[in-house]
C-alpha positions as CSV (number, residue, x, y, z in Angstrom):
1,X,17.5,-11.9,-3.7
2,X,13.5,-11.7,-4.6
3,X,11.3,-10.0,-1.9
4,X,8.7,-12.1,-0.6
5,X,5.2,-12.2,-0.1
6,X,5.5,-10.9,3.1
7,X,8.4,-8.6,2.6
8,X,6.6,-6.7,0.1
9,X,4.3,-5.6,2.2
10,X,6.3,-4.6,5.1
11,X,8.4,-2.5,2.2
12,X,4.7,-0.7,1.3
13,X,3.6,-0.4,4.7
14,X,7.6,1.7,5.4
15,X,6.5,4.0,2.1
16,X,3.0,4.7,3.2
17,X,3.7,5.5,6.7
18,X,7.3,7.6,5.6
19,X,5.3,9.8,3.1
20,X,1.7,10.2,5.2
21,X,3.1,10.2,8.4
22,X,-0.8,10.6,10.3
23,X,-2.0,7.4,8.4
24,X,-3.4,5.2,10.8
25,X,-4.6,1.7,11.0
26,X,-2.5,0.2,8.1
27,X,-4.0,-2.6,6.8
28,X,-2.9,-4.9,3.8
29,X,-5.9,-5.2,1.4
30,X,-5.0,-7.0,-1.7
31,X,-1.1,-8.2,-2.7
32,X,-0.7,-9.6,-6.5
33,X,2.6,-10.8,-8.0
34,X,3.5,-10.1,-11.8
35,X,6.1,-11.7,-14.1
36,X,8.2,-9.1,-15.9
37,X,10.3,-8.0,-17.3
38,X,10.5,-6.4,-14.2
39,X,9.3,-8.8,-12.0
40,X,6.7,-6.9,-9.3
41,X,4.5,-6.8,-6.6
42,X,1.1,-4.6,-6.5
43,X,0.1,-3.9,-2.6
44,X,-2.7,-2.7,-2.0
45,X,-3.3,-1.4,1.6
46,X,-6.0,0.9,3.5
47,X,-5.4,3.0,6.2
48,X,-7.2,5.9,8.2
49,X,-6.8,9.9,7.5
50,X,-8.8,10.8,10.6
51,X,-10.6,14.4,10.5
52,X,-12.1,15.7,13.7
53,X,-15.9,16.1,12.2
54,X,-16.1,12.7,10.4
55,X,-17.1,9.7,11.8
56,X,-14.4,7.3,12.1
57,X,-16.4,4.3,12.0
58,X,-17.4,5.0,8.0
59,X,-16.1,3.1,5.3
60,X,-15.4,6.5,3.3
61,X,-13.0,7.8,5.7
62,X,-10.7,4.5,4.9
63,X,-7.9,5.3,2.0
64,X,-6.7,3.1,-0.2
65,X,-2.7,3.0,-2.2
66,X,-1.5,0.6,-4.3
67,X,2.1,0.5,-4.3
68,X,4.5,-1.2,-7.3
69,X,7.7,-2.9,-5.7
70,X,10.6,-4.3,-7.8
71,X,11.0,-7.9,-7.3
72,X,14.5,-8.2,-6.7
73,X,15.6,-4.3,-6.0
74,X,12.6,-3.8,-3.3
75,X,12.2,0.0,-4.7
76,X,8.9,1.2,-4.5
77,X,8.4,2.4,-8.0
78,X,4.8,3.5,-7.8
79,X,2.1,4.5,-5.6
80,X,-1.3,5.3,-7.0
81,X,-5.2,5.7,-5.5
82,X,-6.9,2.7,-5.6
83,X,-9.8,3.1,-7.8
84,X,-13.4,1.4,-7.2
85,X,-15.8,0.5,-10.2
């Protein structure tokens, strides 16, 4: 059976949080579906790193993932920095 919109997400939101356990603040950002061969989901999602000395209030303390999940398997297959241009 194909994961859903929403079920994607949820699966990324599980990776990030098993892998960086202090990530905080998960947020979905961006979710984009892609027709194969295989059949995917790119998440993107933010989340907080805090550090003691920076202000947690500035946008460059945010991080930002983006996760490829198989379609119909649900295994996370990727997870990359999100780069801005």
């Amino acid at each position: 059976m194909a994961l859903n919109v929403s079920e994607a997400a949820k699966k990324a939101a599980e990776y990030l949080a098993e892998l960086n356990p202090g990530a905080e603040r998960i947020q979905l950002e961006e979710i984009e579906y892609v027709d194969g061969p295989p059949d995917k989901w790119f998440v993107t999602l933010s989340y907080l790193m805090q550090d003691k000395d920076e202000n947690p209030f500035s946008f460059n303390n945010r991080k930002f993932k983006v996760f490829t999940i198989n379609v119909y398997t649900g295994e996370v297959t990727s997870m990359k920095i999100r780069e801005f241009k």
